[in-house]
C-alpha positions as CSV (number, residue, x, y, z in Angstrom):
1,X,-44.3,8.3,5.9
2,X,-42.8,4.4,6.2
3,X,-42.4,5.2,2.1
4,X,-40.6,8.3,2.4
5,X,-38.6,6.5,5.4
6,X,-37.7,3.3,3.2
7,X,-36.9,5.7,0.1
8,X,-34.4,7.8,2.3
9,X,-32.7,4.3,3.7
10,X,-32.5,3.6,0.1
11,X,-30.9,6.2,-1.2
12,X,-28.5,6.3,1.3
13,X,-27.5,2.8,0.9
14,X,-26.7,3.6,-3.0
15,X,-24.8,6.9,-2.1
16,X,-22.5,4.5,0.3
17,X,-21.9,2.1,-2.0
18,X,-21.0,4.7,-4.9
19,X,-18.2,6.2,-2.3
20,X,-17.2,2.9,-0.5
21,X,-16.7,2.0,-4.7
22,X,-14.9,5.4,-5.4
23,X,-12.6,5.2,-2.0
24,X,-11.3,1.5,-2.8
25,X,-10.5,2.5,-6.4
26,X,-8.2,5.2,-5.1
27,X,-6.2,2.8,-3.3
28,X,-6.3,0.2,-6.3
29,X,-5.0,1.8,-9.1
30,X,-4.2,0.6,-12.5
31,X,-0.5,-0.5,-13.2
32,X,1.0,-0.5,-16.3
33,X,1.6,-3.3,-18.4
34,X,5.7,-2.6,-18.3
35,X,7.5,-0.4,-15.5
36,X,10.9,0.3,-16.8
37,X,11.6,-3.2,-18.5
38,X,9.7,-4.9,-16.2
39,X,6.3,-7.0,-17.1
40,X,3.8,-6.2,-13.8
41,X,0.6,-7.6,-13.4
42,X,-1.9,-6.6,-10.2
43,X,-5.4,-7.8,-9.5
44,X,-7.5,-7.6,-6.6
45,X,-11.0,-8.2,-5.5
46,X,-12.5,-6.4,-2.3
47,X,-15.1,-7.8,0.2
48,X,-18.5,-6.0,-0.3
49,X,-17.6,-3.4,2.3
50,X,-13.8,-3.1,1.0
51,X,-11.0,-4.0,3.4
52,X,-7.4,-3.4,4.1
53,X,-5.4,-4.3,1.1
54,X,-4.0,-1.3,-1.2
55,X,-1.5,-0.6,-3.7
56,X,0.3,2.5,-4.8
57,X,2.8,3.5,-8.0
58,X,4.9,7.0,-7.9
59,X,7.1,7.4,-11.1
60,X,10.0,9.8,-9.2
61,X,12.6,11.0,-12.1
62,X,15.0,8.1,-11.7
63,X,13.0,5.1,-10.8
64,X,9.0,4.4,-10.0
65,X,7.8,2.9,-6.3
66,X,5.6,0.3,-6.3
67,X,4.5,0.0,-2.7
68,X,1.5,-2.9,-1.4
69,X,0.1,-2.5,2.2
70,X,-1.9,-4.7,4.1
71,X,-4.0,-3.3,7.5
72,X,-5.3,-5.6,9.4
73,X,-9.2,-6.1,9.7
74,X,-12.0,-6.2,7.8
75,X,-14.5,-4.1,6.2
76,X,-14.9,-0.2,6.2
77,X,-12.5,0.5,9.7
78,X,-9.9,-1.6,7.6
79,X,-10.2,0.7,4.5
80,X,-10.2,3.6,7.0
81,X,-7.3,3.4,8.2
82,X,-5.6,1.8,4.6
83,X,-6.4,5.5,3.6
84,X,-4.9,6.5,6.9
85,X,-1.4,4.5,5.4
86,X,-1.4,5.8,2.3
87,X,-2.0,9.5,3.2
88,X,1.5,8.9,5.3
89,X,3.2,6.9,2.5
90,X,2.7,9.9,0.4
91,X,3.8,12.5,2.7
92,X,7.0,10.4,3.4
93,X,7.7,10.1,-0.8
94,X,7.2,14.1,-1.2
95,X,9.1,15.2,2.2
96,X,12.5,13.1,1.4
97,X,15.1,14.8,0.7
98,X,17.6,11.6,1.4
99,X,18.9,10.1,-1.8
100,X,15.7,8.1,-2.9
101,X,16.2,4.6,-1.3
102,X,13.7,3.0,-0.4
103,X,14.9,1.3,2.7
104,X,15.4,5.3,4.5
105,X,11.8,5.6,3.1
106,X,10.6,2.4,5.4
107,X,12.1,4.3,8.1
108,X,10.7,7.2,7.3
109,X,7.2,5.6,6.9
110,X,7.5,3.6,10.1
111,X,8.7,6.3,12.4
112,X,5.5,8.4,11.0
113,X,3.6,5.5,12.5
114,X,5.6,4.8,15.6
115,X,4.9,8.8,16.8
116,X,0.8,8.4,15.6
117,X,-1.1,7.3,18.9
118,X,-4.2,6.6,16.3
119,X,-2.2,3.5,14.7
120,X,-0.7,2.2,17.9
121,X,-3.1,-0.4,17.7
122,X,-3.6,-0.9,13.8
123,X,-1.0,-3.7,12.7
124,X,-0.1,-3.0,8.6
125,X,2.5,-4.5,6.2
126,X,3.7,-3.0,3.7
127,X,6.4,-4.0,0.5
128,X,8.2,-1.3,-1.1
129,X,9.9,-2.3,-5.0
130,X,12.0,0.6,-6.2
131,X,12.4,0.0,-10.2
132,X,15.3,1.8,-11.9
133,X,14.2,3.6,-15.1
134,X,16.7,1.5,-17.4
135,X,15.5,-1.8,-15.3
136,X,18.8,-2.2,-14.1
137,X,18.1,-2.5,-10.8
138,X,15.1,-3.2,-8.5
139,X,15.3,-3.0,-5.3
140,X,12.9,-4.5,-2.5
141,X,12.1,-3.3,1.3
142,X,10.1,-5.4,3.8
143,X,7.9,-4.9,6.4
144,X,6.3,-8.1,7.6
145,X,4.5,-8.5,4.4
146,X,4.6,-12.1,3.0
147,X,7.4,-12.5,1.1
148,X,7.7,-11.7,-3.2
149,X,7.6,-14.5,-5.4
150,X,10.0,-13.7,-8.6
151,X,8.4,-15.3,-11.4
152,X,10.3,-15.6,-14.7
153,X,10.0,-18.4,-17.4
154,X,12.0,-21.2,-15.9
155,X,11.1,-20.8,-12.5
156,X,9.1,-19.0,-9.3
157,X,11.1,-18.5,-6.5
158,X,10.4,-16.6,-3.5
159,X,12.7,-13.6,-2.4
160,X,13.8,-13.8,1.1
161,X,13.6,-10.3,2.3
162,X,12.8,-10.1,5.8
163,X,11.6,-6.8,8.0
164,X,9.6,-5.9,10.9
165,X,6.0,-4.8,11.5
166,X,5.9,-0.8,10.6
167,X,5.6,1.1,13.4
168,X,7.2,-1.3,16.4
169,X,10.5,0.1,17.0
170,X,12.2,3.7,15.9
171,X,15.5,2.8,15.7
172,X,14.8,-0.4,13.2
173,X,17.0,-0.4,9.9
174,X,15.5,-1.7,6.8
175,X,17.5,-3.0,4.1
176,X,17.1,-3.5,0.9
């Protein structure tokens, strides 16, 4: 019987680790090499149980979002509720129907989180970068994430774009 107990124990710890594997992919996908003119690079390495820390990329018809999050915390409650994030960050990209900026869609995100009494006591950051199709334009929203470093040839200089916490007051305006 101890056999059969330690051989179920077992196999349940490989099962978790194949989802806790599989869930903090999801929220680490791949970015291209070049986003509309713009060399992007992304690399991340999770603690054993996962964590916090995810990244999304939506390619709309006129630009592509690039949006990192951080939540608070460690370990599998941390992922929980990074899931938790990006469920919302991808319900506020489909239900817009303002004219794509990126700044309305901080709002957007952080009223979502203002009116959810399971995230009152989560703290998150999160960085939105809204990359024109012709590269023309990027734009960049804040909220309490460290700031961007720009880093071109010459020089790495960090972009001073401030914001508040997501989620702290309804009636806060972003800006780009």
């Amino acid at each position: 019987i101890d056999r059969i107990i330690q051989r179920n124990h077992s196999e349940k710890r490989v099962m978790s680790d194949v989802l806790d594997k599989q869930l903090t992919n999801i929220l680490r996908p791949k970015l291209t090499q070049n986003i509309n003119n713009f060399l992007i690079s992304s690399w991340s390495e999770s603690a054993s149980s996962g964590g916090g820390d995810f990244l999304l990329h939506t390619k709309k018809e006129s630009f592509d979002y690039i949006i990192l999050g951080d939540v608070m915390g460690h370990g599998k409650s941390a992922k929980f509720y990074a899931h938790m994030y990006a469920g919302y960050i991808k319900a506020a990209i489909k239900v817009m129907t303002f004219n794509d900026d990126a700044a309305q869609l901080m709002r957007l995100i952080s009223n979502f989180i203002y009116e959810d009494d399971a995230l009152e006591a989560v703290i998150a950051t999160l960085l939105i970068l809204q990359i024109n199709k012709d590269g023309s334009q990027i734009k960049i929203v804040n909220a309490g994430h460290p700031l961007p470093l720009l880093i071109t040839e010459k020089k790495i200089e960090i972009l001073a774009v401030p914001g508040e916490l997501l989620g702290l007051n309804k009636q806060y305006t972003y800006k780009a």
